[in-house]
N, C-alpha and C positions, 0 to 999 in steps of 0.2 A: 821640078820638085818631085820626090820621090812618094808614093802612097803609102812607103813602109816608114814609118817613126816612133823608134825605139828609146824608152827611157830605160836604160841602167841603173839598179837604183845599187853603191856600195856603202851600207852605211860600218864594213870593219875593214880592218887592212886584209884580210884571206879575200873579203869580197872583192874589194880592189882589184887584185890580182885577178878572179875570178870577171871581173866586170873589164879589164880592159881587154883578156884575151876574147871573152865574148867578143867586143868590139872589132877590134880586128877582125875576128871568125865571119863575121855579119860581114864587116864591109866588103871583105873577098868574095863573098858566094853574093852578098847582093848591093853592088859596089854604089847604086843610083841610093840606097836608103841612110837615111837620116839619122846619126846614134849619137846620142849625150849621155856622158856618166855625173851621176850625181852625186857627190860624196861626201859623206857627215859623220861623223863620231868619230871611233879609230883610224876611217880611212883617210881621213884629213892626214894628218899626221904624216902617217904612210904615203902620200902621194907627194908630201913634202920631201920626205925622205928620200925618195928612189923616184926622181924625174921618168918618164915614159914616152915614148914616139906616141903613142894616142891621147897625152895631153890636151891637143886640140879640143878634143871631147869633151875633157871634164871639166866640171866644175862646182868647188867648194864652198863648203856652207860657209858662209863669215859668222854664223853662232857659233859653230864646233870650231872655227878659228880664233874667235874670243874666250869660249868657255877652256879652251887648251892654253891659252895665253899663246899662242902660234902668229907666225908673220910669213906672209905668202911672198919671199923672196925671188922666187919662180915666175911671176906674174900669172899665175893660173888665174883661168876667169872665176869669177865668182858668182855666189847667188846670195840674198840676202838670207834664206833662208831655206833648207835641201826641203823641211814639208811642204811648204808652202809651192816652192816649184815645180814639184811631182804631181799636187795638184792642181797644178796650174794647166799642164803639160797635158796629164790625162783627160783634163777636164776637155782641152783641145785637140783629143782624138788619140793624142799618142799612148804605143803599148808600154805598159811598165813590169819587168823583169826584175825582182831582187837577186843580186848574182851573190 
């Protein structure tokens, strides 16, 4: 396990964009550390929209996928809810980044 663990937090679709190349950026320069993107509001949507190789990473609020009336046909992981897991995540040491 890696000592570096990063939360990504996108909550529009520009963050998105801005949060996944983050991700990538990270894992090349420090390939052992640990990145999840968390993504809520807009970027749900957007992450709908335009599938990504750093998928893996993220994962969608199911509030912003209800309150959009949205259906995650993608199978992206989810979270019950993007505040609650940011602090959840921080609470357990990881850094949190709004991209």
């Amino acid at each position: 396990m890696s000592d570096l663990r990063v939360l990504l937090h996108a909550p529009t679709a520009e963050a998105l964009t801005r949060a996944r190349r983050n991700a990538r950026n990270l894992q090349h320069a420090r390939p052992a550390a640990e990145v999840l993107i968390i993504a809520n509001g807009g970027a749900v949507a957007a992450a709908l929209a335009e599938p990504d190789a750093s998928d893996d990473r993220l994962r969608l609020c199911r509030n912003s996928l209800a309150a959009q009336g949205l259906d995650n046909p993608h199978g992206i992981a989810e979270v019950e809810a993007a505040v609650v897991t940011l602090a959840e995540y921080q609470r357990d040491g990881w850094a949190y980044i709004r991209a």
